[in-house]
Biotite code that builds the C-alpha atoms (Angstrom):
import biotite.structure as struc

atoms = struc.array([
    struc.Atom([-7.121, -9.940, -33.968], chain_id="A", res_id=1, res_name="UNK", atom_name="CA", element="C"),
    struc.Atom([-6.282, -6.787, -32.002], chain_id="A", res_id=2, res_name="UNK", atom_name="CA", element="C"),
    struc.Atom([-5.638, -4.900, -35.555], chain_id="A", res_id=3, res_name="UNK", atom_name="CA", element="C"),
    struc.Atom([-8.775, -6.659, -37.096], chain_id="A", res_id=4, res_name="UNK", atom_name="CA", element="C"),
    struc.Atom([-10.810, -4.460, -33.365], chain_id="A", res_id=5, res_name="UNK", atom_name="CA", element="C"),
    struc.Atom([-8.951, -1.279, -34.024], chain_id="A", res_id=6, res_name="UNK", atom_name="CA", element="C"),
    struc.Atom([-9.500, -1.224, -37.818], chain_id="A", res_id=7, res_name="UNK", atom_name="CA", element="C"),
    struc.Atom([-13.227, -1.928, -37.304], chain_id="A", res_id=8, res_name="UNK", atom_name="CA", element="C"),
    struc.Atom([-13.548, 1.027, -35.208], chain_id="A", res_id=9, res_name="UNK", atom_name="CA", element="C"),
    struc.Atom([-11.392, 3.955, -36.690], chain_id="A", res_id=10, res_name="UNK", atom_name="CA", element="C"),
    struc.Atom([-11.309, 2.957, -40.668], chain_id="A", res_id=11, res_name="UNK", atom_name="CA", element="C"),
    struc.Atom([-9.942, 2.637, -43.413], chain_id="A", res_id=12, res_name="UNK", atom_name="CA", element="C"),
    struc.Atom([-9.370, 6.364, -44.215], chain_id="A", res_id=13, res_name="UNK", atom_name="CA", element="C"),
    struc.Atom([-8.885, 7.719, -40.400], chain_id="A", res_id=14, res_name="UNK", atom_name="CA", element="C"),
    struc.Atom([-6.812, 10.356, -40.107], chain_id="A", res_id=15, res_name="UNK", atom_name="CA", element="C"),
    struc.Atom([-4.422, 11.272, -37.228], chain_id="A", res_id=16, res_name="UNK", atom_name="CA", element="C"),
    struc.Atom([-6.800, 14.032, -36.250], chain_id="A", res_id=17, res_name="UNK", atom_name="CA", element="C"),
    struc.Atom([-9.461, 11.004, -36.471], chain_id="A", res_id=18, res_name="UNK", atom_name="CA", element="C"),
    struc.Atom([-7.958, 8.897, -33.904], chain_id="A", res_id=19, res_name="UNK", atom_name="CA", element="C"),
    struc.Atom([-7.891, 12.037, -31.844], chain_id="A", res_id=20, res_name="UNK", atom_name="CA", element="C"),
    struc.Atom([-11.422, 12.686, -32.131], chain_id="A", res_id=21, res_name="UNK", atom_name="CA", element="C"),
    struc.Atom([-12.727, 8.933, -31.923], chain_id="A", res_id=22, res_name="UNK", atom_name="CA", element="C"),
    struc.Atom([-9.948, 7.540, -29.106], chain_id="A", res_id=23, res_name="UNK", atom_name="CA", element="C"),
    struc.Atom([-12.571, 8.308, -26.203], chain_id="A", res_id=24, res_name="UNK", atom_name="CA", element="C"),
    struc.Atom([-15.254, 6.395, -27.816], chain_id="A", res_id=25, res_name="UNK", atom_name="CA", element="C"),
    struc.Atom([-12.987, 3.356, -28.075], chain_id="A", res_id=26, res_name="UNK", atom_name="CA", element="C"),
    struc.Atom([-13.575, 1.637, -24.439], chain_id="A", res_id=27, res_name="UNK", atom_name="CA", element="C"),
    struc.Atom([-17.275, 1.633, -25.186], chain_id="A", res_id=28, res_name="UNK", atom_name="CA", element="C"),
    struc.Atom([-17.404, 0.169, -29.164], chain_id="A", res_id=29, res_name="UNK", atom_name="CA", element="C"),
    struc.Atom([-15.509, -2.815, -27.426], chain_id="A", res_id=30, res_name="UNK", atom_name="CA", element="C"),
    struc.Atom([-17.307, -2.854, -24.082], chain_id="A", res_id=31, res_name="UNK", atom_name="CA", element="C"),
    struc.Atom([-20.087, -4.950, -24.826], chain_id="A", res_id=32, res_name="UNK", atom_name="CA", element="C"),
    struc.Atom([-17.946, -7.417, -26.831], chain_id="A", res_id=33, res_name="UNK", atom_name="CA", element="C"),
    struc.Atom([-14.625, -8.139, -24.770], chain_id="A", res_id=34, res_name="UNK", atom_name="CA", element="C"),
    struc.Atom([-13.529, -7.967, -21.179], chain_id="A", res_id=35, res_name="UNK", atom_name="CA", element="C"),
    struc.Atom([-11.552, -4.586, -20.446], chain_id="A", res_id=36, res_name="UNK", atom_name="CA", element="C"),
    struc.Atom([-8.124, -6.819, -20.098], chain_id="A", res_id=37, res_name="UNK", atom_name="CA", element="C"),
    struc.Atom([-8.461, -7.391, -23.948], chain_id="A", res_id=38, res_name="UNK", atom_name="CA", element="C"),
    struc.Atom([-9.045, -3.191, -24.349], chain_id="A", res_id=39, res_name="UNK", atom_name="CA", element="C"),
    struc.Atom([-6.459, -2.994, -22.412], chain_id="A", res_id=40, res_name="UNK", atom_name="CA", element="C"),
    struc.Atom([-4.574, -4.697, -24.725], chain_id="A", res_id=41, res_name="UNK", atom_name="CA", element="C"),
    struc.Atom([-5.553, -2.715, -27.914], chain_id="A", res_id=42, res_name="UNK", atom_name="CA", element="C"),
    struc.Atom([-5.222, 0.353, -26.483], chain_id="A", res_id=43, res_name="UNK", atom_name="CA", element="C"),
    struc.Atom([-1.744, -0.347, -25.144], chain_id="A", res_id=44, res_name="UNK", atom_name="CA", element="C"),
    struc.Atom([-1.033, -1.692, -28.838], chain_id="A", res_id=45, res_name="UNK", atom_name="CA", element="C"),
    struc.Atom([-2.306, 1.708, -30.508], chain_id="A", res_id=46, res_name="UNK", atom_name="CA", element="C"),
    struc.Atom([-0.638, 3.406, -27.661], chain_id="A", res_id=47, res_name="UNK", atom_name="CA", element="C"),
    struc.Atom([3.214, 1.657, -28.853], chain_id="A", res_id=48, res_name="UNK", atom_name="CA", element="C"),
    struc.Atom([2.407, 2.351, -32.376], chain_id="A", res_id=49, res_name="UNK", atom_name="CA", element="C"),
    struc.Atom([2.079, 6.693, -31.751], chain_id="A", res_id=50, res_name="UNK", atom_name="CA", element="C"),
    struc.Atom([5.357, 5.858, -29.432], chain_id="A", res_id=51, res_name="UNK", atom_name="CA", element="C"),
    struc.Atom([6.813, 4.354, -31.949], chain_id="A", res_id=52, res_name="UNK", atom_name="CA", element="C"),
    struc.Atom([6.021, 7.034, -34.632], chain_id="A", res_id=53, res_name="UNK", atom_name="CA", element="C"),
    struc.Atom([7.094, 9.487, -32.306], chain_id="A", res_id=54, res_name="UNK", atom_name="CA", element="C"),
    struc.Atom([10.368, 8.323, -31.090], chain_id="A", res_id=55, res_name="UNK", atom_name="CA", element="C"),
    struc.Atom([11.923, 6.352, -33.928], chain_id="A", res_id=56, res_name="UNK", atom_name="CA", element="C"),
    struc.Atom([10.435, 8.388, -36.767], chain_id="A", res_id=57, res_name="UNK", atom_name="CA", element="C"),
    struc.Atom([10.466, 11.953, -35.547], chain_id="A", res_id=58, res_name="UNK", atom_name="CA", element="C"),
    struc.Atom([7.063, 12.498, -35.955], chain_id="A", res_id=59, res_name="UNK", atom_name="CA", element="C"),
    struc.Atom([5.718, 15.391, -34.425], chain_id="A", res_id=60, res_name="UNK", atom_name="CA", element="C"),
    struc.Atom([2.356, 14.496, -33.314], chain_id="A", res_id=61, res_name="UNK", atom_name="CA", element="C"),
    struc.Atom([0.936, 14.290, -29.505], chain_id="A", res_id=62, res_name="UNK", atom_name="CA", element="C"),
    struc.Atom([-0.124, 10.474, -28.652], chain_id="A", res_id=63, res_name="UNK", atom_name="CA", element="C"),
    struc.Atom([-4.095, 10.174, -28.307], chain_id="A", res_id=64, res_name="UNK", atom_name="CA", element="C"),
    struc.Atom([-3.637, 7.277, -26.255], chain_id="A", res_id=65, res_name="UNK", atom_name="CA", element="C"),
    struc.Atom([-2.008, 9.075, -23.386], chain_id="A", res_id=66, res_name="UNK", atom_name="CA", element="C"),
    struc.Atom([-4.822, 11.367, -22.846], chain_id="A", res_id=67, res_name="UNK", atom_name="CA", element="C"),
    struc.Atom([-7.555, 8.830, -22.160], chain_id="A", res_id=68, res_name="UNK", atom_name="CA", element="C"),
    struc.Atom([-7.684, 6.717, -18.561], chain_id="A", res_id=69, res_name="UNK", atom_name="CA", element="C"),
    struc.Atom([-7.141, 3.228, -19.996], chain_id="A", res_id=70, res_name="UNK", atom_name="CA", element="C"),
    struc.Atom([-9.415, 0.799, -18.407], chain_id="A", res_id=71, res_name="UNK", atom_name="CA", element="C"),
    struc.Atom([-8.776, -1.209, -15.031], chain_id="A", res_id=72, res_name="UNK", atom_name="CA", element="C"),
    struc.Atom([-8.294, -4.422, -15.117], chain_id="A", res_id=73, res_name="UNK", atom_name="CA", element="C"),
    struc.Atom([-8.765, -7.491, -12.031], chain_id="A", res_id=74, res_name="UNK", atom_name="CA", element="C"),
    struc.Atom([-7.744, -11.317, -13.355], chain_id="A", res_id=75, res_name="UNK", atom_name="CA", element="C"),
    struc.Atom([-8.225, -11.813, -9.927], chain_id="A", res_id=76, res_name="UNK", atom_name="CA", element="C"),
    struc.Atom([-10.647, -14.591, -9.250], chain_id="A", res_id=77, res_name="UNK", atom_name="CA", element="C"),
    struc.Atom([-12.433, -15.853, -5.696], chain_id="A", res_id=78, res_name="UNK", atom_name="CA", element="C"),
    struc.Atom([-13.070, -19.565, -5.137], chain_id="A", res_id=79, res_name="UNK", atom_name="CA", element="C"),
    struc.Atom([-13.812, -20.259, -1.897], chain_id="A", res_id=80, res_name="UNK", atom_name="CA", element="C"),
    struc.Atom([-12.913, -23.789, -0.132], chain_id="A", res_id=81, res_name="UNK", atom_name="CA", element="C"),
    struc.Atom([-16.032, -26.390, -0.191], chain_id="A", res_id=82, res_name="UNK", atom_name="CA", element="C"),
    struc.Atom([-16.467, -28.415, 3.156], chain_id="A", res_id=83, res_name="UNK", atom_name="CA", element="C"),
    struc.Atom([-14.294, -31.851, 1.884], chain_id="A", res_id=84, res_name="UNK", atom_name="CA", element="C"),
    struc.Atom([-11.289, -29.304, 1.400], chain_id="A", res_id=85, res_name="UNK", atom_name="CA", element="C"),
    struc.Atom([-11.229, -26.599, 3.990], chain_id="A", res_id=86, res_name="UNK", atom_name="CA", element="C"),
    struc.Atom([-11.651, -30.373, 6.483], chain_id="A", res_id=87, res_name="UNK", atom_name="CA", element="C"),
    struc.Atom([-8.640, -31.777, 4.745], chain_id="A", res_id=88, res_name="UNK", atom_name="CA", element="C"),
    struc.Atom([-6.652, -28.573, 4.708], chain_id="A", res_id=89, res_name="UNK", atom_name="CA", element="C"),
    struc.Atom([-7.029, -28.150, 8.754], chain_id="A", res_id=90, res_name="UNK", atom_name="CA", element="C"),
    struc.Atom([-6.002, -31.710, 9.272], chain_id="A", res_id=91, res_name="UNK", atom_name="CA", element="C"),
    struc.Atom([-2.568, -31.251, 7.431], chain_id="A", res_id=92, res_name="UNK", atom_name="CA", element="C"),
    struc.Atom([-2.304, -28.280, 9.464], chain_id="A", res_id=93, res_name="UNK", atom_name="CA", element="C"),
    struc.Atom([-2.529, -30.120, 12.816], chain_id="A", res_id=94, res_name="UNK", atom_name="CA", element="C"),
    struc.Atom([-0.058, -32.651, 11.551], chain_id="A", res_id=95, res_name="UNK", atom_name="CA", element="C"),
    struc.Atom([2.810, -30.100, 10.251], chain_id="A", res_id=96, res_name="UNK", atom_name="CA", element="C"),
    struc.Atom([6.265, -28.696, 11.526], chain_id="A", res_id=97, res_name="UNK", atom_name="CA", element="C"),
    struc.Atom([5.093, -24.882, 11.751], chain_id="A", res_id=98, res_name="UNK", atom_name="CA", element="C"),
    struc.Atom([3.064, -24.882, 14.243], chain_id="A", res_id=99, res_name="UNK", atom_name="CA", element="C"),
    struc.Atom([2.209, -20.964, 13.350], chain_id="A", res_id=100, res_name="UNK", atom_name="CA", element="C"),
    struc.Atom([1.017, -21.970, 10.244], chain_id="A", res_id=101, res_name="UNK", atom_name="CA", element="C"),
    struc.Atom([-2.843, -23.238, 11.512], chain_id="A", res_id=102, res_name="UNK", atom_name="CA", element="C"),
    struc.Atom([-3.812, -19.870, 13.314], chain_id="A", res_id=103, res_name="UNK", atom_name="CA", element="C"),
    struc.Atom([-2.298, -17.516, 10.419], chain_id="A", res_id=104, res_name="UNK", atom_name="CA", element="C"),
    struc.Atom([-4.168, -20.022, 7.567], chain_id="A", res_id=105, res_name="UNK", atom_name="CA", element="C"),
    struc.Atom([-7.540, -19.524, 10.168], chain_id="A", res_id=106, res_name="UNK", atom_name="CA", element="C"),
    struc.Atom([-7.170, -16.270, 10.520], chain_id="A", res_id=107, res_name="UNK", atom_name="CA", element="C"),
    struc.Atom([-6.574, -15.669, 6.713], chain_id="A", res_id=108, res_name="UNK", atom_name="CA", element="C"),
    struc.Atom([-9.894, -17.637, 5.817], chain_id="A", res_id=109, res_name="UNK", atom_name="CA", element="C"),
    struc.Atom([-11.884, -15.403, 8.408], chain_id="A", res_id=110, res_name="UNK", atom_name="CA", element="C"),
    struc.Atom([-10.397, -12.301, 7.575], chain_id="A", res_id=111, res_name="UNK", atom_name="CA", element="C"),
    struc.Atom([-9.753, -11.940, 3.916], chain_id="A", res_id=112, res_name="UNK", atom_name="CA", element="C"),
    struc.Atom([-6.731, -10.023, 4.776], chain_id="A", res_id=113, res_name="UNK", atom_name="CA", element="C"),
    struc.Atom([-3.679, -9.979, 2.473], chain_id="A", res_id=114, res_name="UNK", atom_name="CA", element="C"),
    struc.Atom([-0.815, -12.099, 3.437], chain_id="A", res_id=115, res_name="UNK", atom_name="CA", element="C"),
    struc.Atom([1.341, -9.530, 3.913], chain_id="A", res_id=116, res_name="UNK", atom_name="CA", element="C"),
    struc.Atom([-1.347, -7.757, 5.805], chain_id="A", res_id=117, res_name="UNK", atom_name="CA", element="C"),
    struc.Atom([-1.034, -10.842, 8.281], chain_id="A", res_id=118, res_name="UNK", atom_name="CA", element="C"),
    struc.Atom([2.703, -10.975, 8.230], chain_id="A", res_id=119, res_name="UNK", atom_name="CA", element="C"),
    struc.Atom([2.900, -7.570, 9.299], chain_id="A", res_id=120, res_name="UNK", atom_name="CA", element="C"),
    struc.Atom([0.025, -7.616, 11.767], chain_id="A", res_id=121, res_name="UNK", atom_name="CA", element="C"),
    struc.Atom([0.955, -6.344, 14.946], chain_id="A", res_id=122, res_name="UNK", atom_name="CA", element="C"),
    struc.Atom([-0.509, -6.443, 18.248], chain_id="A", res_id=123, res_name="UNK", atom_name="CA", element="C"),
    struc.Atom([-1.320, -2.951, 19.186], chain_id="A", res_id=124, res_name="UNK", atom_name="CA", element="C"),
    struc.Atom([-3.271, -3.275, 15.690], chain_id="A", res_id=125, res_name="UNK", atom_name="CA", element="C"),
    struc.Atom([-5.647, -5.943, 17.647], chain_id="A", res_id=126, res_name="UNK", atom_name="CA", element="C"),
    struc.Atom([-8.673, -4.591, 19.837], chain_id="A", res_id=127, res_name="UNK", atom_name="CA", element="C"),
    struc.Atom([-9.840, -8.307, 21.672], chain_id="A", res_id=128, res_name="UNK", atom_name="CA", element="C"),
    struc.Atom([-12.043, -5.828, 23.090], chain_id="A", res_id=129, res_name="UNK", atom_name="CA", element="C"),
    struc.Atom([-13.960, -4.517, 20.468], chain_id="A", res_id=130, res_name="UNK", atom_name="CA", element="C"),
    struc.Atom([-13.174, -7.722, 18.838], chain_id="A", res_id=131, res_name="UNK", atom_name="CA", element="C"),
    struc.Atom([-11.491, -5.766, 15.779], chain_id="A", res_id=132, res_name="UNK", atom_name="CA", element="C"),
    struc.Atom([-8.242, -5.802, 14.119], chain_id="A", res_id=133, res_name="UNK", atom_name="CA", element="C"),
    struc.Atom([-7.372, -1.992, 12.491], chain_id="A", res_id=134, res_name="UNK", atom_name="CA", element="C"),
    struc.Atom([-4.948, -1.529, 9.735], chain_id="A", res_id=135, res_name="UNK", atom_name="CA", element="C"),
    struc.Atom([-3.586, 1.891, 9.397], chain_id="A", res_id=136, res_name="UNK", atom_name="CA", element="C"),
    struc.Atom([-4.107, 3.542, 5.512], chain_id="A", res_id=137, res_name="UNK", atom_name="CA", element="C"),
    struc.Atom([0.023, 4.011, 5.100], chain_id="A", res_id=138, res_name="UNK", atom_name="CA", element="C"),
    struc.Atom([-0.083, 0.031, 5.216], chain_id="A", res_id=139, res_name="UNK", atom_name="CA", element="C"),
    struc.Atom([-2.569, -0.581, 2.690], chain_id="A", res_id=140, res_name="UNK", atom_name="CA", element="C"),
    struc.Atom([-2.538, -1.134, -0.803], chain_id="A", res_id=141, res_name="UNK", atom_name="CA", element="C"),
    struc.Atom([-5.851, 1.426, -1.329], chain_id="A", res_id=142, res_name="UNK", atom_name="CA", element="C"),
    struc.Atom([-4.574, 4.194, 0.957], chain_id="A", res_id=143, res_name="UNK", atom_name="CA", element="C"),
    struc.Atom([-7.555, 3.623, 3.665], chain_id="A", res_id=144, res_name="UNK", atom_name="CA", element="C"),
    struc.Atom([-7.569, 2.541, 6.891], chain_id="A", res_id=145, res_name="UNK", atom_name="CA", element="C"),
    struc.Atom([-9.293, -0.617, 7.290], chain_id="A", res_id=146, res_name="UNK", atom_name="CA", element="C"),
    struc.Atom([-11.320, -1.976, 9.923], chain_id="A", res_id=147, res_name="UNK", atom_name="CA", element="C"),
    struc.Atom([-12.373, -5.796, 10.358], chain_id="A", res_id=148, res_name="UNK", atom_name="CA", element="C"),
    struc.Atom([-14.355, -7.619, 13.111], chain_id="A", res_id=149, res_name="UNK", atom_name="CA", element="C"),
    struc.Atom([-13.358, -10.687, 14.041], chain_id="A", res_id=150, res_name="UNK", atom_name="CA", element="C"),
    struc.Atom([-15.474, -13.895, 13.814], chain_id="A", res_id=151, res_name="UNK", atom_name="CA", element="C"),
    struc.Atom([-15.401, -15.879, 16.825], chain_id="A", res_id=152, res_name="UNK", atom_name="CA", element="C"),
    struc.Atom([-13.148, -18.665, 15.066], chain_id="A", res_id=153, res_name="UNK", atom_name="CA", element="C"),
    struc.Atom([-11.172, -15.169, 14.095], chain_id="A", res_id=154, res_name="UNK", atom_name="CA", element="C"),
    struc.Atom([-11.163, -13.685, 18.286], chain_id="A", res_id=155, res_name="UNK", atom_name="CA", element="C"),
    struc.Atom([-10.627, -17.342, 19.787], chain_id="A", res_id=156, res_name="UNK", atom_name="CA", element="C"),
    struc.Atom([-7.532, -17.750, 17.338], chain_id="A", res_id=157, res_name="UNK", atom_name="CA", element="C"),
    struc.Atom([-5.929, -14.685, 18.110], chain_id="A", res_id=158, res_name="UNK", atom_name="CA", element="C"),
    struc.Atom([-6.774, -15.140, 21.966], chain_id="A", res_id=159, res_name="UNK", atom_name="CA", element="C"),
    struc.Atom([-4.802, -18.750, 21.955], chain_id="A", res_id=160, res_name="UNK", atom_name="CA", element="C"),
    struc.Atom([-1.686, -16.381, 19.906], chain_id="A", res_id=161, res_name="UNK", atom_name="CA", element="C"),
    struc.Atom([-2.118, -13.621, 22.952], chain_id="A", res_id=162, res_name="UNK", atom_name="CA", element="C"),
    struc.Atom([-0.151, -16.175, 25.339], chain_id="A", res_id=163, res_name="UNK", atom_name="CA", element="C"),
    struc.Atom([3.063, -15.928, 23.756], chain_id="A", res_id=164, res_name="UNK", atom_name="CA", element="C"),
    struc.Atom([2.461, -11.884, 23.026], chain_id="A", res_id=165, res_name="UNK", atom_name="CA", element="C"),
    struc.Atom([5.720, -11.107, 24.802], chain_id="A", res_id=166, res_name="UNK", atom_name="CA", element="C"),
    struc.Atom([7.851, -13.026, 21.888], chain_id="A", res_id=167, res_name="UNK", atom_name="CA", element="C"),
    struc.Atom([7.188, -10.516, 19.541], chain_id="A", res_id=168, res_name="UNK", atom_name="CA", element="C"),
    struc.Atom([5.178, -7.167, 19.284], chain_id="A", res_id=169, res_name="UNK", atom_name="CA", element="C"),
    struc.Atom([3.896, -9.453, 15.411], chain_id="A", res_id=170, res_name="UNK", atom_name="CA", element="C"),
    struc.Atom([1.280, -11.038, 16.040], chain_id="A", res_id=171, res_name="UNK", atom_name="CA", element="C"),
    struc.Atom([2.120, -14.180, 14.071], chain_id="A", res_id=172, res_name="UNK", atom_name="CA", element="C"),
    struc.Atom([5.786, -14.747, 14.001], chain_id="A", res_id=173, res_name="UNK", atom_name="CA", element="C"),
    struc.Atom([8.077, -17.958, 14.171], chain_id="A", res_id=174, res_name="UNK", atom_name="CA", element="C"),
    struc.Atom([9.958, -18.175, 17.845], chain_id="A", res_id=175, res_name="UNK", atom_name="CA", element="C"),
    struc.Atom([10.030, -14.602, 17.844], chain_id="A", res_id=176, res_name="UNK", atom_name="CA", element="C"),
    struc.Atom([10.724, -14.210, 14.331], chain_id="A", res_id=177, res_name="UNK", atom_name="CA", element="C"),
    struc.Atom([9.063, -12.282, 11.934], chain_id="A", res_id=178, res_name="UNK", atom_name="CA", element="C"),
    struc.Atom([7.144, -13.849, 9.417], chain_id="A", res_id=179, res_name="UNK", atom_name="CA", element="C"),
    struc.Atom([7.434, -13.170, 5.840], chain_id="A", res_id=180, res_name="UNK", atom_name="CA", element="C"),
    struc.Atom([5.226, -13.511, 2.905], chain_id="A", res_id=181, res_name="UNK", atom_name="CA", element="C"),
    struc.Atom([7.877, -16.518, 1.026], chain_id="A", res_id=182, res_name="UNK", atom_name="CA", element="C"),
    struc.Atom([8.476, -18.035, 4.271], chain_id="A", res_id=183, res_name="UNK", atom_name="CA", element="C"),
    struc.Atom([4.255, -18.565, 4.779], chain_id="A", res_id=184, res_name="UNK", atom_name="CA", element="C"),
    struc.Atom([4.075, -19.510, 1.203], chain_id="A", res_id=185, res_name="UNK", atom_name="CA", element="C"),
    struc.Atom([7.435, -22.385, 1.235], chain_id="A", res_id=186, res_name="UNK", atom_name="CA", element="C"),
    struc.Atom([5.776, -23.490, 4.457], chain_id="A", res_id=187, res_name="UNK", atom_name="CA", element="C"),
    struc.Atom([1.976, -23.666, 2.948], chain_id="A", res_id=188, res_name="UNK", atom_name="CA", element="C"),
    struc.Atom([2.691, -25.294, 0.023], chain_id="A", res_id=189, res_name="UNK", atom_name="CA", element="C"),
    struc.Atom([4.853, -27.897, 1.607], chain_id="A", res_id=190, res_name="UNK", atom_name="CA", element="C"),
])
């Protein structure tokens, strides 16, 4: 299939100063017909194939492919939980061992943050004030700071966490000890 896309667009006769020429228009032939992970895909294919002709073969020719910005690609999907579940979910919560495991789950839902973002939030990154939490840009993924006001399920969670504050300068943490991302994910999916 991905030789069946690439063949359609370049030819039967392209040239190597064809693929040059055409490479750019590639993204948008298949645009309209496949999602960019499949693009992605034949680009990356077309991509291995100069490589290959380059490194194992001697050719000396440049690799189109490595000039163009291949396309971006999110599998990610959202599914948010419908009443019946997110219900169910809080009372397994109230029944479990790890008792941290509630606020950092309630906080996650009203958030959106990351779960590492949670793991490593601390307290001087909470403002109960201005009822924000602010995450410096050297700890995020994009490389900006980000701001996020807190629901009131969001501000009465972390004011209940605020009374054991001295444990730990993390806000969620187990006895003191800092949470990490497998830990939060053993104890959630037990």
């Amino acid at each position: 299939f991905v030789f069946k896309a690439l063949y359609a667009f370049f030819g039967e006769n392209c040239t190597l100063g064809d693929v040059e020429n055409k490479i750019g228009g590639y993204e948008m032939f298949r645009k309209s017909k496949v999602k960019p992970a499949t693009i992605l895909k034949e680009l990356s294919l077309l991509r291995r194939m100069f490589n290959v002709a380059r490194k194992q073969w001697k050719w000396k020719i440049p690799n189109p492919v490595s000039e163009i910005e291949l396309p971006k690609v999110s599998n990610s999907r959202v599914r948010y939980l419908d009443q019946v579940e997110y219900e169910r979910l809080f009372r397994v919560l109230d029944e479990i061992e790890e008792k941290w495991l509630k606020p950092f789950v309630t906080l996650a839902l009203e958030t959106g943050l990351r779960l590492s973002n949670i793991c490593n939030l601390q307290w001087s990154e909470v403002n109960l004030f201005t009822k924000l939490i602010t995450i410096s840009a050297e700890k995020m993924k994009n490389k900006d700071n980000l701001r996020i006001p807190l629901t009131d399920v969001a501000y009465n969670t972390i004011r209940e966490l605020q009374r054991v504050q001295s444990i730990s300068h993390y806000v969620f943490h187990d006895n003191g000890k800092k949470l990490y991302p497998m830990k939060v994910q053993r104890a959630f999916k037990r």
